[in-house]
DRENVEXMI-780239 format. One line per field, with one value per residue: residue in three letters; chain; residue number from 1; x, y, z of N, C-alpha, C in turn. Coordinates in pm, 1 decimal. Layout:
% residues N
code: (ALA  ...)
unit: (A  ...)
pos: (NUM  ...)
n.X: (X  ...)
n.Y: (Y  ...)
n.Z: (Z  ...)
ca.X: (X  ...)
ca.Y: (Y  ...)
ca.Z: (Z  ...)
c.X: (X  ...)
c.Y: (Y  ...)
c.Z: (Z  ...)
% end
This chain:
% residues 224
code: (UNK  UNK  UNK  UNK  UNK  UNK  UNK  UNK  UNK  UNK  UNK  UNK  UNK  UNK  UNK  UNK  UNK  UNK  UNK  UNK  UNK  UNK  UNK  UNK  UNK  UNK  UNK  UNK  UNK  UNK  UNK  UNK  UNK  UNK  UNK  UNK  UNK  UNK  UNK  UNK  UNK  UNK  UNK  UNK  UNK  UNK  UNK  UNK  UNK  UNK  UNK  UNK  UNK  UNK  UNK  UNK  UNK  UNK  UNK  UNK  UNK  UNK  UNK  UNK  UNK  UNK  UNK  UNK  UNK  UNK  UNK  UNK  UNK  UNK  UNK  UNK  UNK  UNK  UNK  UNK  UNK  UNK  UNK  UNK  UNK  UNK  UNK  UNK  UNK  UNK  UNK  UNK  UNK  UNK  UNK  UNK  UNK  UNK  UNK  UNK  UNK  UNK  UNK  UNK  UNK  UNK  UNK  UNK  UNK  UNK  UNK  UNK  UNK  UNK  UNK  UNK  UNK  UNK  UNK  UNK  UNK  UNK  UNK  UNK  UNK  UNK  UNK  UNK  UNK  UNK  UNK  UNK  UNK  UNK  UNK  UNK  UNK  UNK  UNK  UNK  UNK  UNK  UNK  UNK  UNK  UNK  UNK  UNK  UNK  UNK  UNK  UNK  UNK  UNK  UNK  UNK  UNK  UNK  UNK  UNK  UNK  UNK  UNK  UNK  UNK  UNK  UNK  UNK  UNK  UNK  UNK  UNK  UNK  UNK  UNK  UNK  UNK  UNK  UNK  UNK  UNK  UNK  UNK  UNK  UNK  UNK  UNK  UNK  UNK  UNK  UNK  UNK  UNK  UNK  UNK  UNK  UNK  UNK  UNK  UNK  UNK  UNK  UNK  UNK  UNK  UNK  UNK  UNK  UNK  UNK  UNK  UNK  UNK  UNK  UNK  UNK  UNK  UNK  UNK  UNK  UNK  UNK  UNK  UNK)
unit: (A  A  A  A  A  A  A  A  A  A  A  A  A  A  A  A  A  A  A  A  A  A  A  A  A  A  A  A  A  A  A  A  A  A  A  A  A  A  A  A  A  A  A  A  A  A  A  A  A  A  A  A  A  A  A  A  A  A  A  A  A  A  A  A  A  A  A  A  A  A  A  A  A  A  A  A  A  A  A  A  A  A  A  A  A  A  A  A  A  A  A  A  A  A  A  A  A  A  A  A  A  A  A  A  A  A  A  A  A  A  A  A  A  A  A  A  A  A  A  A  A  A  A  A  A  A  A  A  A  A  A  A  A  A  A  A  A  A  A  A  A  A  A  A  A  A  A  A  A  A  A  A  A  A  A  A  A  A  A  A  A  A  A  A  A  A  A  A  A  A  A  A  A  A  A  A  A  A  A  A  A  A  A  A  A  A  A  A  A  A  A  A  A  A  A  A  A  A  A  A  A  A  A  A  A  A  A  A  A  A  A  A  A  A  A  A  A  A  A  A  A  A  A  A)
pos: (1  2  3  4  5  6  7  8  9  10  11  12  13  14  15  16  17  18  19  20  21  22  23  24  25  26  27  28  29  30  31  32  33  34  35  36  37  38  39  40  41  42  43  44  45  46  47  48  49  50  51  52  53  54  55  56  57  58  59  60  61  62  63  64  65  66  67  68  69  70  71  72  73  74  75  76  77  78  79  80  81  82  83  84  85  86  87  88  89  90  91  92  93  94  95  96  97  98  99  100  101  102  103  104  105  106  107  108  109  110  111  112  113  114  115  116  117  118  119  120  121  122  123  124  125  126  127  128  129  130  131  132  133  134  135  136  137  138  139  140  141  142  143  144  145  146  147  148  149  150  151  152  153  154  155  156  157  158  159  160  161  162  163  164  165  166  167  168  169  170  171  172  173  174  175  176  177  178  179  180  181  182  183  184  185  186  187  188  189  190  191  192  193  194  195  196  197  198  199  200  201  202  203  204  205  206  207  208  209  210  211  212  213  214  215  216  217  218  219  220  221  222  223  224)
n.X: (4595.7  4438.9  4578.3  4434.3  4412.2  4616.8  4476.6  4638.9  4687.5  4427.7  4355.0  4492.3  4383.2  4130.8  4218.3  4366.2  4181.2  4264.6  4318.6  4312.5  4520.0  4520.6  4493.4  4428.7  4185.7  4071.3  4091.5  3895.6  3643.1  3611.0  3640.8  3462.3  3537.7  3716.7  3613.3  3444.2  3617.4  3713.4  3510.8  3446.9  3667.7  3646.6  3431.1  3532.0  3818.2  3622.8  3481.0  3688.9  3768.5  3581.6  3556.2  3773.5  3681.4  3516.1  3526.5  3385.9  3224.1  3292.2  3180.3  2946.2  2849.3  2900.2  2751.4  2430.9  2488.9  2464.2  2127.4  1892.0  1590.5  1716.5  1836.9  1644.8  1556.9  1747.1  1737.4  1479.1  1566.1  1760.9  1628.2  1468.3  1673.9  1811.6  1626.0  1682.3  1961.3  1966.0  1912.5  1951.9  2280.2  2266.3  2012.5  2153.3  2265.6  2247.6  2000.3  2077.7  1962.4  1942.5  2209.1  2363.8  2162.0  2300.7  2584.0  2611.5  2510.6  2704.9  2927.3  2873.2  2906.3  3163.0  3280.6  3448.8  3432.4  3120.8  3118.4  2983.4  2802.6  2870.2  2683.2  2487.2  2625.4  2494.0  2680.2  2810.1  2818.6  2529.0  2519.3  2571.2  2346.2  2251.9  2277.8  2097.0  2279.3  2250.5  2005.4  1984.3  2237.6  2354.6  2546.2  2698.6  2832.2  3100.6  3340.0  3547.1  3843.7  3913.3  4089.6  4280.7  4157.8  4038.2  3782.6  3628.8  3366.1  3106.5  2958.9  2669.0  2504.6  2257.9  2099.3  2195.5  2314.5  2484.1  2796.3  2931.2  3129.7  3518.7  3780.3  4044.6  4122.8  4318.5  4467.6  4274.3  4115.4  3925.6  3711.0  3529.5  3242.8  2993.9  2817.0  2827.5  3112.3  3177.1  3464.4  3565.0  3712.0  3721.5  3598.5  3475.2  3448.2  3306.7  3495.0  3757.5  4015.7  4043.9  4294.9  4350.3  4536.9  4626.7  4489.2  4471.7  4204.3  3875.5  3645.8  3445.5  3193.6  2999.0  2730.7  2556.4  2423.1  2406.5  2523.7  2774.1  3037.1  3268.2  3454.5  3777.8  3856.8  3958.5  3791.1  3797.8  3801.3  3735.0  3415.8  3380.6)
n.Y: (-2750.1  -2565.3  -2486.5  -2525.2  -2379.6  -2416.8  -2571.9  -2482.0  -2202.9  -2092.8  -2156.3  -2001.2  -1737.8  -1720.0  -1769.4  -1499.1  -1345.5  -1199.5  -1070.5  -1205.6  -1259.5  -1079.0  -1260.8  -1453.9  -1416.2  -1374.6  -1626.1  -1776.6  -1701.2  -1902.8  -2149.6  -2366.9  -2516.4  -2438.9  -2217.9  -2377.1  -2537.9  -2316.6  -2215.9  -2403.5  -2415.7  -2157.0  -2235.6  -2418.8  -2277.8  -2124.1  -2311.3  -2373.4  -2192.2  -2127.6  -2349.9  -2266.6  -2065.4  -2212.2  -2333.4  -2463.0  -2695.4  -2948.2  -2908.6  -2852.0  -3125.5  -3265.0  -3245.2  -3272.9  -3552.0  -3628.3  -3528.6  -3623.4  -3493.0  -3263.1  -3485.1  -3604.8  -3382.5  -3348.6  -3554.4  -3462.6  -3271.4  -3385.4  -3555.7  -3355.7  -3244.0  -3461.1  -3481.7  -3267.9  -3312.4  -3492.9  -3429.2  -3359.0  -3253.5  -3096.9  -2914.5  -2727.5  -2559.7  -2231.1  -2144.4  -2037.3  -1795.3  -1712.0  -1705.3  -1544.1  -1266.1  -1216.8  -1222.9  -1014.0  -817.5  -805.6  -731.4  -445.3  -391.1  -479.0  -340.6  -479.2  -717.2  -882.2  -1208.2  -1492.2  -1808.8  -2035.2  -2131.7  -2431.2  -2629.2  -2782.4  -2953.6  -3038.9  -3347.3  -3501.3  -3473.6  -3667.6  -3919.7  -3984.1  -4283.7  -4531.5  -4846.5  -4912.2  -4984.6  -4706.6  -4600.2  -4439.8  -4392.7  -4137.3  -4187.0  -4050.2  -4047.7  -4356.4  -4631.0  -4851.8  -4989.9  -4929.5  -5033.7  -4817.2  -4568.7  -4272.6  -4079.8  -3945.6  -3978.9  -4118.3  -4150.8  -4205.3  -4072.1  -4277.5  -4488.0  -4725.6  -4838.1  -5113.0  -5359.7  -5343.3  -5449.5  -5284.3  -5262.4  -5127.4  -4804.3  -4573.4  -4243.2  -4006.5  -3735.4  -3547.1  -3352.5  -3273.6  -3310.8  -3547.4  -3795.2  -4149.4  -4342.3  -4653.7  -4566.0  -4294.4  -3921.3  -3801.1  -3431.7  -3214.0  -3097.2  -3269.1  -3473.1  -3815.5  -4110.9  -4427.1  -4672.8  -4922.4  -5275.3  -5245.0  -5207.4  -5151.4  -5144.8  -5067.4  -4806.1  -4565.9  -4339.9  -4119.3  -3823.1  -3864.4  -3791.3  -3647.6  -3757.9  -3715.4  -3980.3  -4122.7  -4465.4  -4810.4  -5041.7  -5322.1  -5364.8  -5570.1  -5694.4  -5770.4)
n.Z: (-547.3  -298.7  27.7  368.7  603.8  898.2  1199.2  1464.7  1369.5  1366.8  1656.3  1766.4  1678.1  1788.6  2055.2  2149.0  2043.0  1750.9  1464.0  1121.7  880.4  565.2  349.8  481.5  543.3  269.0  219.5  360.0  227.6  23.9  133.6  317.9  487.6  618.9  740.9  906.0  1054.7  1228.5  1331.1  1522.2  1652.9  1831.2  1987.0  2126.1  2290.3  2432.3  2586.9  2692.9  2872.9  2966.3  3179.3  3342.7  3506.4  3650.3  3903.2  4121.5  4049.7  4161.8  4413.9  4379.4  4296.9  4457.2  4596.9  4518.9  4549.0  4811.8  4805.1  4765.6  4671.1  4497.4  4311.6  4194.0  4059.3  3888.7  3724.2  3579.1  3481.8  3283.5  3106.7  2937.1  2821.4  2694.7  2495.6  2344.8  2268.7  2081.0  1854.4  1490.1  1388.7  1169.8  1166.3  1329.0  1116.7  954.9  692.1  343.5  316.6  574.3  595.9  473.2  535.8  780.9  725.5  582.5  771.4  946.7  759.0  728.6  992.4  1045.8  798.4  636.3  325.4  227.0  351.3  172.1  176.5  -56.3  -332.4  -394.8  -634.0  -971.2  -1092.7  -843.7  -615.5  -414.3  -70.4  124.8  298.8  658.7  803.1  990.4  1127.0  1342.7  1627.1  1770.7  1677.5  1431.1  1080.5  867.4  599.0  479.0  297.1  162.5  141.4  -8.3  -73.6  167.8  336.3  519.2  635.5  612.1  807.5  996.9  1303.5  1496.3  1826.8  2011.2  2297.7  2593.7  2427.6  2381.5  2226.9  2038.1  2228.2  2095.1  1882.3  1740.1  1430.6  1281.8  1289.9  1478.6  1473.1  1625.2  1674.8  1901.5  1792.3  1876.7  2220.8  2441.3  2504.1  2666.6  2679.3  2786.8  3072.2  3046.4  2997.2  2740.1  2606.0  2358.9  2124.9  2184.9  2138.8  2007.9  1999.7  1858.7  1878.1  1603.8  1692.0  1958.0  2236.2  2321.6  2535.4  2669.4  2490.9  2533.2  2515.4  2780.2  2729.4  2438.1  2104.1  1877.4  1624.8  1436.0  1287.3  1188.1  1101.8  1040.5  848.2  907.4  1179.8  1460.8  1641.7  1928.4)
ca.X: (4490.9  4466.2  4568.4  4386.0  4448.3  4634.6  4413.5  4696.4  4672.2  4239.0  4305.6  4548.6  4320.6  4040.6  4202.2  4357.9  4092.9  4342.9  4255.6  4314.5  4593.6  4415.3  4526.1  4371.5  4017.6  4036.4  4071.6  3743.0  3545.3  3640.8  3665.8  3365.8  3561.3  3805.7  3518.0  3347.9  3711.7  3749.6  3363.5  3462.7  3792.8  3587.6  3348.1  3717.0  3829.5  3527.2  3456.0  3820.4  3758.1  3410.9  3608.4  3841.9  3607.2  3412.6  3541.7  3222.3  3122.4  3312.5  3107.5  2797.9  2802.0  2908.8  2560.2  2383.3  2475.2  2375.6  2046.2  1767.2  1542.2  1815.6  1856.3  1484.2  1518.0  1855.0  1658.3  1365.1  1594.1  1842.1  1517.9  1489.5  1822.2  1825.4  1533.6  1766.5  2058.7  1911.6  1877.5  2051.5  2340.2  2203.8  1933.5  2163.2  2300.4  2156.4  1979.0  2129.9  1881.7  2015.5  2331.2  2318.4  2150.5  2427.8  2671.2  2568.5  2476.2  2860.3  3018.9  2842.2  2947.9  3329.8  3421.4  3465.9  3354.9  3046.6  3116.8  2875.8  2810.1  2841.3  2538.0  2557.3  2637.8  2427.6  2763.1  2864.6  2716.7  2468.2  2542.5  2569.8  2256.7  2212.5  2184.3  2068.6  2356.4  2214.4  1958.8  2086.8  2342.0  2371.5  2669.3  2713.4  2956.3  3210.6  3474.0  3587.9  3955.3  3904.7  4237.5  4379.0  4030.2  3999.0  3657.6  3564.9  3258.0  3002.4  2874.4  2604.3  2454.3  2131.1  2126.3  2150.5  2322.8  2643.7  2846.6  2985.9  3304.0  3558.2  3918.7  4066.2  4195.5  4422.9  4490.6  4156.5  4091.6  3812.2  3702.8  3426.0  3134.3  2897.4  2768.0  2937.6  3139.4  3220.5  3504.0  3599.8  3696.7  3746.2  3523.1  3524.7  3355.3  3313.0  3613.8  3839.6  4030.5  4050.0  4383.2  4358.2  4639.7  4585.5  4550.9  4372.9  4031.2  3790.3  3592.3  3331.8  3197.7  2850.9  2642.7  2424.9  2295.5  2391.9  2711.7  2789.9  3179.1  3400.7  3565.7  3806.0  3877.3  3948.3  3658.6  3810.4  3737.9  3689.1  3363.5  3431.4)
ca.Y: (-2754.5  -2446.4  -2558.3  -2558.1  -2297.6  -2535.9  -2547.3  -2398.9  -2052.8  -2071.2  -2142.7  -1842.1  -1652.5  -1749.3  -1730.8  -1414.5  -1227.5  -1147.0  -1073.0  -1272.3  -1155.8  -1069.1  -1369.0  -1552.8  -1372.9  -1415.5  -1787.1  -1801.4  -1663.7  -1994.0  -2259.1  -2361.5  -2649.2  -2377.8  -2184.5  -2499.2  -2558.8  -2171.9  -2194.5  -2528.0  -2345.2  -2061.4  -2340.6  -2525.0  -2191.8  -2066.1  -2391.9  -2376.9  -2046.6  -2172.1  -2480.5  -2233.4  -2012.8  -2265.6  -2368.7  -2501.5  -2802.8  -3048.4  -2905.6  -2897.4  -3271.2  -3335.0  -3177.8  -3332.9  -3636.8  -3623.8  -3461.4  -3707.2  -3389.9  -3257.3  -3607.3  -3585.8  -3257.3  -3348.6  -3665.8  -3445.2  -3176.4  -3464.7  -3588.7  -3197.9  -3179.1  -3553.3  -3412.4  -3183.6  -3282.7  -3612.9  -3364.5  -3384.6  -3130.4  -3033.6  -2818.1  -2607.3  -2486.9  -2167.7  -2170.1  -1939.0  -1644.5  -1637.2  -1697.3  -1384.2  -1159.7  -1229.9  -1195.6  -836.8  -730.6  -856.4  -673.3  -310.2  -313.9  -409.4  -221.2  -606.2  -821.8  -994.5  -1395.8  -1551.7  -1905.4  -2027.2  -2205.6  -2536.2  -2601.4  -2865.3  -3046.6  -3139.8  -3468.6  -3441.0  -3472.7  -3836.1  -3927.8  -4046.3  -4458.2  -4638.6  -4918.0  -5078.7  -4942.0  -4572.2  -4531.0  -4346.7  -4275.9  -4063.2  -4221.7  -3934.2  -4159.9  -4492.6  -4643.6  -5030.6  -5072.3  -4949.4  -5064.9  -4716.0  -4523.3  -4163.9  -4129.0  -3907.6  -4092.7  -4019.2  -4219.8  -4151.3  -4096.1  -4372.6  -4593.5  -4841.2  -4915.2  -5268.2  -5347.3  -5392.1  -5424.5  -5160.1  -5344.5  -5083.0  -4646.4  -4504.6  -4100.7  -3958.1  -3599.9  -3531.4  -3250.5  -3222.4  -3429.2  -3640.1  -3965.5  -4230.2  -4500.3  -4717.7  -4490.6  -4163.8  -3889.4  -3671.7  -3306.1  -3170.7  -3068.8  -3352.6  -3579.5  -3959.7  -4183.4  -4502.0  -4750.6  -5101.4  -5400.4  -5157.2  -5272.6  -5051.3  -5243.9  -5020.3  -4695.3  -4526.6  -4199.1  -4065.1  -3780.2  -3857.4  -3717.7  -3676.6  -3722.2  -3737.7  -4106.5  -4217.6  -4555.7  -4934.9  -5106.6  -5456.2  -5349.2  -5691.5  -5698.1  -5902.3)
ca.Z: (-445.6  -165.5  160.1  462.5  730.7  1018.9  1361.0  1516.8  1380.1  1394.4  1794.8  1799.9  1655.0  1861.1  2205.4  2143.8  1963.2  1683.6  1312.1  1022.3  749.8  450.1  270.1  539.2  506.4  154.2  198.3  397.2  118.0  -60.1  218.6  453.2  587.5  728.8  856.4  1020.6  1158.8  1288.7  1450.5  1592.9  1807.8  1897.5  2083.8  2224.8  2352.6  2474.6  2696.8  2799.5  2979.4  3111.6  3259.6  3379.8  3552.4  3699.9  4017.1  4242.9  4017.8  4257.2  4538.9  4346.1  4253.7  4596.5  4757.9  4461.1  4567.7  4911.2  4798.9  4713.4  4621.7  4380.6  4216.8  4147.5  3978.5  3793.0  3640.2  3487.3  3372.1  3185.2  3003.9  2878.6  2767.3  2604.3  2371.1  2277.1  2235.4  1979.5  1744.4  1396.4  1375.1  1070.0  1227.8  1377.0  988.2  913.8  575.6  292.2  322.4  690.8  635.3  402.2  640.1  886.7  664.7  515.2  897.7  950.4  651.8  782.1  1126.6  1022.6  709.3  533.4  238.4  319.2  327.7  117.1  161.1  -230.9  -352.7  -476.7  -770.6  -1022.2  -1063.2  -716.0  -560.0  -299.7  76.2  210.4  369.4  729.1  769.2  1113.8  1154.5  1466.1  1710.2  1851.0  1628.6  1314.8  1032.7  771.2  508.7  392.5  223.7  166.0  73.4  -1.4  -131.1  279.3  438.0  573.8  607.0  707.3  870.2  1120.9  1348.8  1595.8  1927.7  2092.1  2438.3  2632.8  2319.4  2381.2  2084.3  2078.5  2266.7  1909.9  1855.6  1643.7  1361.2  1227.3  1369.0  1464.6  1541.3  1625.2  1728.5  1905.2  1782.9  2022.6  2301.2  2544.6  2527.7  2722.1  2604.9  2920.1  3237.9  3000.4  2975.9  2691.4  2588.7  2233.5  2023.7  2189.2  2003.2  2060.5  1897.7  1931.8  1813.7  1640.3  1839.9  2109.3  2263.2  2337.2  2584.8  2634.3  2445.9  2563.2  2578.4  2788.4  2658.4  2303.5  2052.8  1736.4  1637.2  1340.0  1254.9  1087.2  1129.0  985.1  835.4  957.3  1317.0  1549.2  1742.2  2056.0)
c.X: (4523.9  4463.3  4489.1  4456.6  4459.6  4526.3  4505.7  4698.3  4510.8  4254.2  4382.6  4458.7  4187.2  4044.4  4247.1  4339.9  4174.8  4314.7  4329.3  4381.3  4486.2  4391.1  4407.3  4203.9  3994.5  4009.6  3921.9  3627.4  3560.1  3622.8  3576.3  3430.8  3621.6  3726.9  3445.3  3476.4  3705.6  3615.0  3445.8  3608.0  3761.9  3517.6  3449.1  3740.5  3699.4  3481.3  3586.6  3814.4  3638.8  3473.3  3666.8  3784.9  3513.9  3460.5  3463.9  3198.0  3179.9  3243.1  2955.8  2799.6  2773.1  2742.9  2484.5  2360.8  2423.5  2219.7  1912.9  1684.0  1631.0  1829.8  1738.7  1509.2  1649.7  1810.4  1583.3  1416.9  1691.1  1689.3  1528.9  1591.0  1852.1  1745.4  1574.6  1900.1  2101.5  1923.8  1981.5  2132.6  2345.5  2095.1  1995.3  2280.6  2208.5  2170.0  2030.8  2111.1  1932.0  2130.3  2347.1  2326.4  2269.5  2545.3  2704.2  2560.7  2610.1  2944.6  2978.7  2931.1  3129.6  3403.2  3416.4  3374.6  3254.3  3089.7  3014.8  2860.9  2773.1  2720.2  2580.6  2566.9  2559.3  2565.0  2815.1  2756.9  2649.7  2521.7  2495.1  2407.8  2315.2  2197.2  2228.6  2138.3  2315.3  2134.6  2037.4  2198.2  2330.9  2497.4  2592.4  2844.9  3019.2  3275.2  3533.9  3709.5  3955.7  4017.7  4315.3  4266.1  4011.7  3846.6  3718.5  3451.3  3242.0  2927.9  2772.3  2528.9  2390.7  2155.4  2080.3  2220.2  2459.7  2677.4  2900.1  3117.8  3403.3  3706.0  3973.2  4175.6  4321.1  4423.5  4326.7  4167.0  3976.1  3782.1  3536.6  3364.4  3077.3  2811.0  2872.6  2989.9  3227.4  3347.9  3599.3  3577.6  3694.3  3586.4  3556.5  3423.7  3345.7  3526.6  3752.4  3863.0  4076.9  4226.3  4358.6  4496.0  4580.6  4581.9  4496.3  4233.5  3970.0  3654.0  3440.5  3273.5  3016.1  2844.1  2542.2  2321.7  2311.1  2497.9  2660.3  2936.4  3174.6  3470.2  3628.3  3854.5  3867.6  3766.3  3652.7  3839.0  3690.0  3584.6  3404.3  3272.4)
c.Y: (-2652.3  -2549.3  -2506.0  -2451.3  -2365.0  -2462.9  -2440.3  -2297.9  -2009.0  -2078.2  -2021.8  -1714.1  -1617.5  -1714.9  -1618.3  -1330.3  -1148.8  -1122.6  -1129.8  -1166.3  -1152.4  -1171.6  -1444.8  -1538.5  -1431.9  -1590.4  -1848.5  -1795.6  -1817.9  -2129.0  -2297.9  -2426.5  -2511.2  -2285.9  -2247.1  -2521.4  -2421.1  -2165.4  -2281.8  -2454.1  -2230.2  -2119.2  -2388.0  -2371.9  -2133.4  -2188.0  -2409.5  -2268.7  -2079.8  -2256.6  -2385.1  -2133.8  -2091.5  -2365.7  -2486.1  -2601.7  -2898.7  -3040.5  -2917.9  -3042.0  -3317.0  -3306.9  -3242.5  -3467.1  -3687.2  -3595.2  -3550.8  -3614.9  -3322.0  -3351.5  -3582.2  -3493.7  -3257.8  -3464.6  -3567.9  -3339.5  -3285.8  -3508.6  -3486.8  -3226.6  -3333.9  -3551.6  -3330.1  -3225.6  -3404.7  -3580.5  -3342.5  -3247.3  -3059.0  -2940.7  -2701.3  -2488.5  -2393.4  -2184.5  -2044.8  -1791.7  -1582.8  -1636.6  -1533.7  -1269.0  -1142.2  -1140.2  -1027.8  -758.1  -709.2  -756.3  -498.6  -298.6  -330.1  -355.7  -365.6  -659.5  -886.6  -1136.0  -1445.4  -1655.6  -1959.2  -2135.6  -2353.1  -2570.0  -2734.1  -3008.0  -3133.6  -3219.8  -3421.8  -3511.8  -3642.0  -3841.3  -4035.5  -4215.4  -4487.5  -4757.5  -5036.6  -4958.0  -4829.6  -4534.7  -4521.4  -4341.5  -4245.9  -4095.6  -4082.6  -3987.2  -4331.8  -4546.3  -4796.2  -5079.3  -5061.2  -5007.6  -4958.9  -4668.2  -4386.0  -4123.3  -4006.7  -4014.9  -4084.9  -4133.2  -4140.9  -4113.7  -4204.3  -4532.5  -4631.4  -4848.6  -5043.2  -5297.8  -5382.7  -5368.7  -5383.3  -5244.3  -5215.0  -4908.3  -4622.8  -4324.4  -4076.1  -3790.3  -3571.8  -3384.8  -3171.8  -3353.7  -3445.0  -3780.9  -4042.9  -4348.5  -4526.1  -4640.7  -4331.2  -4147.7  -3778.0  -3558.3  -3274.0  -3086.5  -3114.6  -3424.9  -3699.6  -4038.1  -4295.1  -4607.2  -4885.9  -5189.4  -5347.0  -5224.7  -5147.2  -5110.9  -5194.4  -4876.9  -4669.3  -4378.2  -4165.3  -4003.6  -3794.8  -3797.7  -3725.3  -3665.5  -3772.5  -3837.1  -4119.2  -4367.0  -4714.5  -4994.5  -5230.3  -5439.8  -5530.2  -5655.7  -5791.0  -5942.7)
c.Z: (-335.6  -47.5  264.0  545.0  831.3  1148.8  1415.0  1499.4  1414.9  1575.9  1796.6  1746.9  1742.6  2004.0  2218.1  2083.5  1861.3  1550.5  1244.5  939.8  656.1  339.0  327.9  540.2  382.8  106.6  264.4  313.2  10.6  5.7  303.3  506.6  628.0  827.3  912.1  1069.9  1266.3  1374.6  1588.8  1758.9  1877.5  2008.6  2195.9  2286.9  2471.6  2640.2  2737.2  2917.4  3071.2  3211.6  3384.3  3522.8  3660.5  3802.9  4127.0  4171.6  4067.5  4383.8  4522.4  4337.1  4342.7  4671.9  4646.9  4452.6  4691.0  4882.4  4745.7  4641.6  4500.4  4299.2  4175.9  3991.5  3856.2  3700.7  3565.0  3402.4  3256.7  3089.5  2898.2  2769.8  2697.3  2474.9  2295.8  2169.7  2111.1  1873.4  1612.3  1413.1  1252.6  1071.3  1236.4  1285.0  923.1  782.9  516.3  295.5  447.8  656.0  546.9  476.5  720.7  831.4  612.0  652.9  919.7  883.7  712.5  891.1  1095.1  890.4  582.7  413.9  239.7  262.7  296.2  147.1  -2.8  -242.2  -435.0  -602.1  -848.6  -1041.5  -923.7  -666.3  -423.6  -174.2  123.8  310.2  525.7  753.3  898.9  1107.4  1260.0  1575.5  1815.1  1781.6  1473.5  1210.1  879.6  724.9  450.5  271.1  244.4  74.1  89.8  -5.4  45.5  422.5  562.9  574.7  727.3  701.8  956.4  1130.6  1455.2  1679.9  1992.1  2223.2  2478.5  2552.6  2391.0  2271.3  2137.7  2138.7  2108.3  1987.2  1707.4  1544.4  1233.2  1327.1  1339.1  1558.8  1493.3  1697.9  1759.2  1887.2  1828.9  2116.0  2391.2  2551.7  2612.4  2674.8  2736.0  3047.5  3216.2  2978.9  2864.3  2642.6  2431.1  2222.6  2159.5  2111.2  2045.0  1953.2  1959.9  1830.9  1752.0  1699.9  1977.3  2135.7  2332.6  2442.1  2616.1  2573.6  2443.4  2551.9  2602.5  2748.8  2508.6  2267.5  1923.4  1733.9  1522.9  1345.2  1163.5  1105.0  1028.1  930.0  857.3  1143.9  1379.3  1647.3  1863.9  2103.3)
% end
């Protein structure tokens, strides 16, 4: 089985704009997960530098909160941006013909291979569908290990959705996508990663405008 190109060299590559051995190109042409990991640290880098850059949003909140007129206008733009951000992350997968174009535009300007995305094949199973769980929330079954009562899972909450308070009946990690989540007093951003231990409680887990994240976790989970 080919291994996996670790995170750690995809963020080194990412934060300092470095090229890929040739091995490591060649493994792209074969791997989408490693190029949906390698997008994914371009995104993590990229909002590390925005963070970094961005000074003033303790003084903005602060006048925002004084601002009755500003609250107004920060209500009708969150509506906006909850219409948005609802949206399956399956949308934002260009289809083959683009990915193509790209790809060929790509291969001109540097000299390279174009990266195909491979087509599917009549043998492999189709793509897990979507299933509504409980009002606002969403998963997408990946995998399931009965014999260690594991599951991996996408999972996705509306804006506005709570999950249930639960106790984590064995190691749960999670990584979030896109969106924003809440679990107790933490706040977290896309491409964070959550651990939680067994025997942990989770007392509360919400989002405003909505998420999508990556689980893996117990399937003997305790609601409370």
């Amino acid at each position: 089985m080919q291994k996996h190109i670790i995170t750690e060299r995809l963020l080194e590559v990412a934060d300092k704009e470095i090229r890929f051995t040739e091995s490591e190109f060649n493994h792209f042409k074969k791997c989408n997960a490693c190029l949906l990991a390698y997008a994914q640290c371009i995104l993590q880098v990229a909002r590390t530098r925005a963070r970094a850059k961005c000074r003033t949003i303790p003084v903005v909140e602060a006048r925002i909160s004084e601002c009755a007129e500003c609250q107004q206008e920060m209500e009708m733009l969150r509506q906006i941006i909850r219409s948005f951000v609802s949206w399956p992350i399956d949308v934002l997968r260009p289809s083959e013909s683009l990915w193509g174009r790209l790809a060929q535009r790509i291969s001109a300007e540097t000299g390279t291979p174009p990266l195909l995305t491979p087509s599917r094949r009549p043998e492999q199973p189709a793509k897990p569908e979507w299933e509504e769980v409980a009002p606002g929330i969403s998963v997408q079954m990946l995998a399931t290990d009965r014999e260690k009562n594991r599951a991996s899972m996408l999972v996705r909450l509306e804006p506005g959705t709570d999950y249930p308070p639960h106790c984590h009946a064995g190691a749960e990690e999670l990584h979030l996508l896109h969106g924003e989540l809440m679990v107790d007093d933490r706040k977290f951003y896309p491409g964070d990663f959550i651990h939680a231990e067994a025997g942990s409680v989770d007392h509360r887990v919400w989002s405003e405008a909505g998420c999508t994240c990556f689980l893996m976790t117990s399937t003997k989970d305790i609601i409370l």
